[in-house]
C-alpha atoms as a printed R data frame, in Angstrom:
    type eleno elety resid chain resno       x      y       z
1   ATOM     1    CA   UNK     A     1   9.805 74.136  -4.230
2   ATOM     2    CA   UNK     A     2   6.419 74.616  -5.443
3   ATOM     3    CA   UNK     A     3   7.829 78.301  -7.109
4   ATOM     4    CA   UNK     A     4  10.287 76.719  -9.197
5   ATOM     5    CA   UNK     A     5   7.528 73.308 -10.657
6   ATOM     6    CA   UNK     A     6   5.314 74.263 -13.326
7   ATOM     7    CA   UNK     A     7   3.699 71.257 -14.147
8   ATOM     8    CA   UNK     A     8   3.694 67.390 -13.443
9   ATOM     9    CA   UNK     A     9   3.934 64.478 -15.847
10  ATOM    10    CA   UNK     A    10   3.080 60.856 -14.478
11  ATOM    11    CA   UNK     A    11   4.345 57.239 -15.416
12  ATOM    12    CA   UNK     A    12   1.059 54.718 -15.396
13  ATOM    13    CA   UNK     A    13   1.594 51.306 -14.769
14  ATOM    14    CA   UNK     A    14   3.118 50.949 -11.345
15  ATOM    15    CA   UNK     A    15   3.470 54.814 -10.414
16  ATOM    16    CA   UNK     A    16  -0.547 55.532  -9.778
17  ATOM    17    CA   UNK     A    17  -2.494 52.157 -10.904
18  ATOM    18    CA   UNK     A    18  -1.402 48.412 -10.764
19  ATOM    19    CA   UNK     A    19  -3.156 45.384 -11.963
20  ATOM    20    CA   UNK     A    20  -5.341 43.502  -9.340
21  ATOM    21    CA   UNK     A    21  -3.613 40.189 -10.974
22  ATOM    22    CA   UNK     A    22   0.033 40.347 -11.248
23  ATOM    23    CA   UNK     A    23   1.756 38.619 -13.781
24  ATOM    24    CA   UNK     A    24   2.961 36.050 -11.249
25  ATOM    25    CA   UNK     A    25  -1.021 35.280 -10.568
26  ATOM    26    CA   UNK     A    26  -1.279 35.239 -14.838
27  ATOM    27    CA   UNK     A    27   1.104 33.659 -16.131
28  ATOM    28    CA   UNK     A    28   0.103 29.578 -14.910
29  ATOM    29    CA   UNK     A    29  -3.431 30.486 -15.290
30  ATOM    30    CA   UNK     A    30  -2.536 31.111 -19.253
31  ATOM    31    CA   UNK     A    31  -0.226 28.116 -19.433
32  ATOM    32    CA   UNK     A    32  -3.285 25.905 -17.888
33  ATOM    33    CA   UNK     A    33  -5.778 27.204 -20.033
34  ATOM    34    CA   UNK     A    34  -3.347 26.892 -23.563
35  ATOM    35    CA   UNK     A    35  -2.749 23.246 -21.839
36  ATOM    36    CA   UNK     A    36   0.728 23.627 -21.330
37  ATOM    37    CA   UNK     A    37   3.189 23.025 -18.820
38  ATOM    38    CA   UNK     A    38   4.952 26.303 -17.374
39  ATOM    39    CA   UNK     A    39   8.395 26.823 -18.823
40  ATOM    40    CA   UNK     A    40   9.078 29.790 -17.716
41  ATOM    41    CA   UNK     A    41   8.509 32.609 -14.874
42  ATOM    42    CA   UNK     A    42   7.257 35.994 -14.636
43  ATOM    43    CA   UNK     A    43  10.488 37.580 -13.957
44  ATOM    44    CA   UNK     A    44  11.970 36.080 -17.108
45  ATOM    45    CA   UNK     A    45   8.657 37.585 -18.989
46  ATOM    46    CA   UNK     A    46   9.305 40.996 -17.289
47  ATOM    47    CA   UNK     A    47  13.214 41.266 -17.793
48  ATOM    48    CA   UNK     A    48  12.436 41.298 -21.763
49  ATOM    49    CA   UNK     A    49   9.550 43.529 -21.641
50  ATOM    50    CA   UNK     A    50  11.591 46.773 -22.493
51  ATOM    51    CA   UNK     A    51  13.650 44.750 -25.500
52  ATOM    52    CA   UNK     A    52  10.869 44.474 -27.701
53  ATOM    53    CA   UNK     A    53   8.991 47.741 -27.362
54  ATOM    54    CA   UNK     A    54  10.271 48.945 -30.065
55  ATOM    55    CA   UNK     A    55   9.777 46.630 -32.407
56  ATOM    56    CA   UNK     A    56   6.321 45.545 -31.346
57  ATOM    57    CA   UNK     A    57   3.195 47.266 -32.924
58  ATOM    58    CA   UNK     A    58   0.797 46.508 -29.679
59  ATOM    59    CA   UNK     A    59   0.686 45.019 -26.506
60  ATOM    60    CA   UNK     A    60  -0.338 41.181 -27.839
61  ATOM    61    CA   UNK     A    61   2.163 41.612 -30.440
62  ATOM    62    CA   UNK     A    62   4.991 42.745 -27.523
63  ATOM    63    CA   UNK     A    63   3.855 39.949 -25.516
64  ATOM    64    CA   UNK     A    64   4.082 36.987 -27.868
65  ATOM    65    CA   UNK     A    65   7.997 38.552 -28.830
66  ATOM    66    CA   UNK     A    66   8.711 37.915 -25.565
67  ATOM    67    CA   UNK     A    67   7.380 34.523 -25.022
68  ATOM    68    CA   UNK     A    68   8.641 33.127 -28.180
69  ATOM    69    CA   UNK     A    69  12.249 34.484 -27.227
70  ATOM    70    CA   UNK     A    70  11.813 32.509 -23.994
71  ATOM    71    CA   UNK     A    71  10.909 29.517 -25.629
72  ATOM    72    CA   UNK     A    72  13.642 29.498 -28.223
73  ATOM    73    CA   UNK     A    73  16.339 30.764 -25.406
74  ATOM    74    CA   UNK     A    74  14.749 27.366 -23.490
75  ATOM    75    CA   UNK     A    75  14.649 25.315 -27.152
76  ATOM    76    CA   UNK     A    76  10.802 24.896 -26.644
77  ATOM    77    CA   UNK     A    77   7.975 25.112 -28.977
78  ATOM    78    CA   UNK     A    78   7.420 28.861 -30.124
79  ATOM    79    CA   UNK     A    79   4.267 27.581 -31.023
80  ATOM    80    CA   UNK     A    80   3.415 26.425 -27.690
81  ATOM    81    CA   UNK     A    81   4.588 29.873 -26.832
82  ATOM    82    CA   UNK     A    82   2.174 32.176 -29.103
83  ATOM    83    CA   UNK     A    83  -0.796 29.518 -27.616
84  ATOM    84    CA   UNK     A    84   0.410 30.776 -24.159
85  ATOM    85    CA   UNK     A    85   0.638 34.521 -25.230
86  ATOM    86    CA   UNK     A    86  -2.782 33.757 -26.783
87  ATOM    87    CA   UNK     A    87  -4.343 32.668 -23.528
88  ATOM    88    CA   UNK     A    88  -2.914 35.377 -21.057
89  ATOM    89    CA   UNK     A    89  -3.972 37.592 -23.758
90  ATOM    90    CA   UNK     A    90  -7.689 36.174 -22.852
91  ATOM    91    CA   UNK     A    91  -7.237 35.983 -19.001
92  ATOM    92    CA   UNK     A    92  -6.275 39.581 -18.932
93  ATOM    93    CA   UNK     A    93  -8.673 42.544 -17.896
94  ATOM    94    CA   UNK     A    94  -7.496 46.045 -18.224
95  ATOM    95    CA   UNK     A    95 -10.083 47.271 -16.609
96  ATOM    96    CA   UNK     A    96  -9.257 45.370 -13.355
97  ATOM    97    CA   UNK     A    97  -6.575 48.194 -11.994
98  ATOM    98    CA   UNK     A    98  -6.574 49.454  -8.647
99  ATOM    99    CA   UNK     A    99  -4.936 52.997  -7.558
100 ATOM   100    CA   UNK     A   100  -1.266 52.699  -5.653
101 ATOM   101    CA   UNK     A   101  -2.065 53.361  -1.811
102 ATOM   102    CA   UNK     A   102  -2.032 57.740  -1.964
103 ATOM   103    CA   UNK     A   103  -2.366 57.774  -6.085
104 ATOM   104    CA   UNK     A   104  -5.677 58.771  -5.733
105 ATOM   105    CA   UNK     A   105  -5.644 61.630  -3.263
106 ATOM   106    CA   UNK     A   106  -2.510 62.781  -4.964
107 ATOM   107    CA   UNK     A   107  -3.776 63.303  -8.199
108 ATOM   108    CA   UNK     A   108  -7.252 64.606  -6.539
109 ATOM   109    CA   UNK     A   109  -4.749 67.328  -5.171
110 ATOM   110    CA   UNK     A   110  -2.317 68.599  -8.204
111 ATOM   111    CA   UNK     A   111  -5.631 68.569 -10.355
112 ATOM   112    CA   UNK     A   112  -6.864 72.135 -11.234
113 ATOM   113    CA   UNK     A   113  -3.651 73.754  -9.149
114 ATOM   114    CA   UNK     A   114  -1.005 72.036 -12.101
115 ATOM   115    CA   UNK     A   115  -0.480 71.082 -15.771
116 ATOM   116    CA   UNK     A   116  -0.873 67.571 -15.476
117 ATOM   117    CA   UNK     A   117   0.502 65.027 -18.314
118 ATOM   118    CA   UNK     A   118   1.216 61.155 -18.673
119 ATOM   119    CA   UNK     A   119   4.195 59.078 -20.225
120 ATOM   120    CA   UNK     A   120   3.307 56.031 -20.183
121 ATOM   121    CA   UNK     A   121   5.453 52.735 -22.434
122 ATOM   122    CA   UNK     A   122   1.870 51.348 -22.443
123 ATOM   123    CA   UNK     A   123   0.037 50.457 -25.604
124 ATOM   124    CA   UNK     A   124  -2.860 53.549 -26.139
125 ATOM   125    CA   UNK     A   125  -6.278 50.716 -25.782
126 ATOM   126    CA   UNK     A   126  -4.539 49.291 -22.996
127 ATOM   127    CA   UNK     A   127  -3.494 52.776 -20.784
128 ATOM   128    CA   UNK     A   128  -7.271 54.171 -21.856
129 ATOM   129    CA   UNK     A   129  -9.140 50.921 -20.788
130 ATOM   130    CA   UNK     A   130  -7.181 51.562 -17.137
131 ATOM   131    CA   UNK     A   131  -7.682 54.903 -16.921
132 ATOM   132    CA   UNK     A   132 -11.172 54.724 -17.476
133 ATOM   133    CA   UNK     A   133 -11.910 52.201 -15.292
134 ATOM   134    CA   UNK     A   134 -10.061 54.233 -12.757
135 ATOM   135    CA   UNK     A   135 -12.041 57.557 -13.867
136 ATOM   136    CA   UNK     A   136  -8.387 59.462 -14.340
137 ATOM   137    CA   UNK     A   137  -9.350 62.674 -16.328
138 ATOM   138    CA   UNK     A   138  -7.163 64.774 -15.266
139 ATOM   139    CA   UNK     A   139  -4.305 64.566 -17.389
140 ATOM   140    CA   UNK     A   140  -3.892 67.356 -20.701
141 ATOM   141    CA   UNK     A   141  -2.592 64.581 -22.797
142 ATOM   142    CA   UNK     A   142  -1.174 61.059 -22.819
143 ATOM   143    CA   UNK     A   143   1.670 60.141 -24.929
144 ATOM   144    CA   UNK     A   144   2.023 56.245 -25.304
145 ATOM   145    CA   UNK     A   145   5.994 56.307 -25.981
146 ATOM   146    CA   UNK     A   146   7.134 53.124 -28.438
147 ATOM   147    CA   UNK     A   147   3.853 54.004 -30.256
148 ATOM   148    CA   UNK     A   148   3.417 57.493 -30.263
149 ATOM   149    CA   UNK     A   149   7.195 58.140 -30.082
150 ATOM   150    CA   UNK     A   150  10.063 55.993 -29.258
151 ATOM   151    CA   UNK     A   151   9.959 54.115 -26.220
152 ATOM   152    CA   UNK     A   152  10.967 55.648 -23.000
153 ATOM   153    CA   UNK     A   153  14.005 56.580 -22.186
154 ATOM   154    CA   UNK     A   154  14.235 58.467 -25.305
155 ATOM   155    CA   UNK     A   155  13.404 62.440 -24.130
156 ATOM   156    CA   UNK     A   156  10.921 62.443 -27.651
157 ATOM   157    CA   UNK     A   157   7.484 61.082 -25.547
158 ATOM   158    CA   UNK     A   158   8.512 63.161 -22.159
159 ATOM   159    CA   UNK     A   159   9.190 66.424 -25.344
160 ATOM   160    CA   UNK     A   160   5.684 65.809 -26.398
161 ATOM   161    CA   UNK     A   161   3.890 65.487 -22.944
162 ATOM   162    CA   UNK     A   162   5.906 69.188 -22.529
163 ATOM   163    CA   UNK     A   163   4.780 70.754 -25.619
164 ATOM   164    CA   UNK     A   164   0.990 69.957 -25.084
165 ATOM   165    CA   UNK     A   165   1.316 71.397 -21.443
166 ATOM   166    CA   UNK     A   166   3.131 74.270 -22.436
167 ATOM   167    CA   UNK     A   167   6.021 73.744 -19.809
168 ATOM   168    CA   UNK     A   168   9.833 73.737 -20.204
169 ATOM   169    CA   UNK     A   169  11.935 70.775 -19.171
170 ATOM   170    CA   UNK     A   170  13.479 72.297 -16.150
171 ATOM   171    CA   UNK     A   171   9.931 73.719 -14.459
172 ATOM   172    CA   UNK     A   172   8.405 70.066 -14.318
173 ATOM   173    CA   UNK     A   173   8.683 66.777 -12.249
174 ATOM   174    CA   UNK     A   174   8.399 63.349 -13.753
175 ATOM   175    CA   UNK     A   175   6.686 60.422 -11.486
176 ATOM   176    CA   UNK     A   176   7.873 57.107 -11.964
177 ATOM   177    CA   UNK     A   177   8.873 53.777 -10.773
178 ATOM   178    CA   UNK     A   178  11.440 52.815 -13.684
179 ATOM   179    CA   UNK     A   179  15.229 53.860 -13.212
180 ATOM   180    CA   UNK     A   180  15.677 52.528 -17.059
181 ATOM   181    CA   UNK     A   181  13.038 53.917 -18.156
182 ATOM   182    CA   UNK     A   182  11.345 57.393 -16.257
183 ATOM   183    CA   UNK     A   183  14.223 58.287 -14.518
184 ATOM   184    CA   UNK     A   184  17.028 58.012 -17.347
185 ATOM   185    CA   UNK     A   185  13.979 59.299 -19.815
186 ATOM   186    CA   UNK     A   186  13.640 62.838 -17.278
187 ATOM   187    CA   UNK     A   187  17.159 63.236 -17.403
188 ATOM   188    CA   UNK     A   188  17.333 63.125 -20.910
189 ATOM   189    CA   UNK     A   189  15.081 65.502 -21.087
190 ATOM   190    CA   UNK     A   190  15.771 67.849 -18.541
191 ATOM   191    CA   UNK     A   191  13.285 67.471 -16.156
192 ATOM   192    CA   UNK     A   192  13.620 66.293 -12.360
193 ATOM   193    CA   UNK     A   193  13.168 63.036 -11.759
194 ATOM   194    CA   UNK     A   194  10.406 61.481  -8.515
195 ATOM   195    CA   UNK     A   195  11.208 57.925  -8.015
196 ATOM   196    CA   UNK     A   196   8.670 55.669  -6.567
197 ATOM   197    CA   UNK     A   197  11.620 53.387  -4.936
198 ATOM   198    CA   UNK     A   198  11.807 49.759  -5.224
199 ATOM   199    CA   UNK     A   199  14.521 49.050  -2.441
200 ATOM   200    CA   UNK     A   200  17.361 49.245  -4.740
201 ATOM   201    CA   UNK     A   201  20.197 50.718  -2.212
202 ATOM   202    CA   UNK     A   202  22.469 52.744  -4.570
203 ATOM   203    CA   UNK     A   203  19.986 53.474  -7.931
204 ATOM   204    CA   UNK     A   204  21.288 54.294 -11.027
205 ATOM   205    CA   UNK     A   205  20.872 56.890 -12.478
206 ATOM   206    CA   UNK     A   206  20.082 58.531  -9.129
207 ATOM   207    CA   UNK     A   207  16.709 60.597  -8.823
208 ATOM   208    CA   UNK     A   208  16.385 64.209  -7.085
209 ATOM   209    CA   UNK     A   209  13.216 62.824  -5.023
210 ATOM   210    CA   UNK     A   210  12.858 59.557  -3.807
211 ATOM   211    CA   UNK     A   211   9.433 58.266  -3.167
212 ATOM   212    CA   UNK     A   212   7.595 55.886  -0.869
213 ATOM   213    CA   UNK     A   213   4.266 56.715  -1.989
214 ATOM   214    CA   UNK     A   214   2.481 58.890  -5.022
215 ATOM   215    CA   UNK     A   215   1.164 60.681  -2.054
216 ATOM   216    CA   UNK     A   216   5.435 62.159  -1.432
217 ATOM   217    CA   UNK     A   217   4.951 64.031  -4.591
218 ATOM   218    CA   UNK     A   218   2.791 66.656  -2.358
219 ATOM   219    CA   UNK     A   219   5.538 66.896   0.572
220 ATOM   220    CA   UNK     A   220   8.022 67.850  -2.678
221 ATOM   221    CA   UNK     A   221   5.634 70.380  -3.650
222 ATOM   222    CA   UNK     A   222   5.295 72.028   0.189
């Protein structure tokens, strides 16, 4: 395999890092500290997230879209709902990430031997806040898609992340956990698609590689 793969390019935010607080662990410490009573759950937050990334010009302004569409779906106060977005806003640390179990030695390992490039739907202070705190270097560029380019899946942000590494679509991998998002985006591209699987039995669109770990992304290569 490794004859016919150029060059890697790496989803962030649950493909090598992940918050130490969820949004489950979040989300009623922000309603407690705004002083309001939960009206909502973090699976209702997270099933919106992609909706608004395109019209949203950073990650607070994302975030209080999605609350206030929760809170007029629910007919509640949408001011009640920016004070909520407010205080997650202030209970969140970017700089509390953690590597995925093998995201470490895996990037360790492609670094120096491959191209290595990041798409990430993340706003740019937010993604650069993690990956310092992580000390990730290794990467020739990061494109933050629905703010450098359109959101993922459009193939623009994964066409960027190509052009800086000098690679064609059908020599490189994309790493993610996102069928929506990574794996539809590779396709569109071009590129071959690693999915970090989720349990889903019969995914859709359907990945070349599925993935238990970052670390699998070395077996491909081998």
């Amino acid at each position: 395999m490794t004859d016919s793969v150029d060059a890697l390019v790496f989803d962030i935010d649950g493909t090598i890092c992940e918050y130490e607080r969820t949004t489950a662990d979040l989300l009623p410490l922000a309603f407690e500290r705004a002083g309001v009573d939960q009206f909502f759950t973090a699976t209702e937050y997270i099933s919106r997230y992609e909706e608004f990334l395109e019209s949203s010009d950073s990650v607070l302004d994302h975030r209080e879209h999605c609350f206030v569409d929760i809170a007029r779906e629910k007919d509640r106060d949408i001011e009640l709902a920016r004070e909520v977005a407010a205080a997650y806003a202030a209970e969140r640390d970017h700089t509390r990430v953690r590597f995925l179990d093998g995201a470490r030695k895996t990037l360790d390992a492609l670094d120096g031997s491959y191209p290595l490039a990041a798409v990430t739907n993340g706003d740019p202070e937010m993604q650069s806040q993690k990956l310092d705190s992580l000390g990730v270097d290794c990467f020739e560029t990061v494109v933050h898609a629905g703010y450098d380019a359109p959101a993922k899946p459009s193939p623009e942000p994964f066409e960027m992340a190509l052009s800086t590494i000098e690679t064609p679509p059908e020599r490189a991998i994309y790493v993610g956990n996102s069928l929506g998002a990574d794996v539809a985006g590779a396709h569109n591209t071009g590129m071959t698609a690693a999915w970090l699987a989720d349990g889903t039995d019969e995914p859709e669109p359907v990945p070349e590689y599925s993935l238990d770990s970052p670390r699998d992304v070395l077996d491909i290569l081998e």
